[in-house]
C-alpha positions in Angstrom: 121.1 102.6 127.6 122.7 99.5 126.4 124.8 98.9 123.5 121.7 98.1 120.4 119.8 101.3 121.8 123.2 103.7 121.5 124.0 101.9 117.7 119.8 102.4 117.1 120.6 105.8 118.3 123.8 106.7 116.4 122.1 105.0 113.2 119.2 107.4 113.2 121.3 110.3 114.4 123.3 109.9 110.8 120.0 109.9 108.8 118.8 112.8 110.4 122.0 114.3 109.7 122.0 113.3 106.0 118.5 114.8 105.3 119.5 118.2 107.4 122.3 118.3 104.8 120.2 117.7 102.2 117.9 121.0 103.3 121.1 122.9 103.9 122.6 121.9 100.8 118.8 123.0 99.0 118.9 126.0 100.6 122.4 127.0 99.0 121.1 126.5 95.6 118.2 128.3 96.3 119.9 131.2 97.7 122.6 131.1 94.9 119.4 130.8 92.4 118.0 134.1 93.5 121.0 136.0 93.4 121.7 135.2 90.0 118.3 136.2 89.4 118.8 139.7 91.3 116.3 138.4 94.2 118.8 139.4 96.7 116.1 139.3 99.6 115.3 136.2 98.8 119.0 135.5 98.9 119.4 136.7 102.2 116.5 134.9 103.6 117.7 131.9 102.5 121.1 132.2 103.7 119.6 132.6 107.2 117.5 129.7 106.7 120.3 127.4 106.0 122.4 129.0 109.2 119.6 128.4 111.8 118.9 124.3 109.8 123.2 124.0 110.7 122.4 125.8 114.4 119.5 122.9 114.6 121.9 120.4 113.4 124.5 121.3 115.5 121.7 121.3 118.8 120.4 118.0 117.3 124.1 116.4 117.7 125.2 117.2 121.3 121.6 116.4 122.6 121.3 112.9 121.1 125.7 112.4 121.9 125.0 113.4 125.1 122.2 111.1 125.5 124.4 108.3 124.5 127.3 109.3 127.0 125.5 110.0 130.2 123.9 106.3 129.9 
């Protein structure tokens, strides 16, 4: 991979990472939302949502890192 393709890469790797955090940052509001409305199911399923979108995130990251430093 030469230099544009890693700086294409890292580009693109920072706007997915913007819109995951986006989602995540939704799916606290959400999660607060329905609490304060005594949904606390929905609260909980939220919550869990958010943690496995920051798991993905986290996955997404050392794939797409490690693609850059094994070229």
């Amino acid at each position: 991979m030469n230099h544009d393709e890693r700086v294409d890469l890292a580009v693109r790797l920072v706007a997915m990472q913007q819109a995951l955090r986006t989602v995540i940052d939704s799916a606290e509001q959400a999660g607060r939302l329905a609490k304060a409305a005594g949904a606390g199911g929905l609260a909980v399923a939220t919550f869990l949502m958010k943690e496995s979108i920051e798991e993905y995130a986290k996955e997404l990251n050392r794939f797409i890192l490690g693609d850059i430093v094994d070229d």
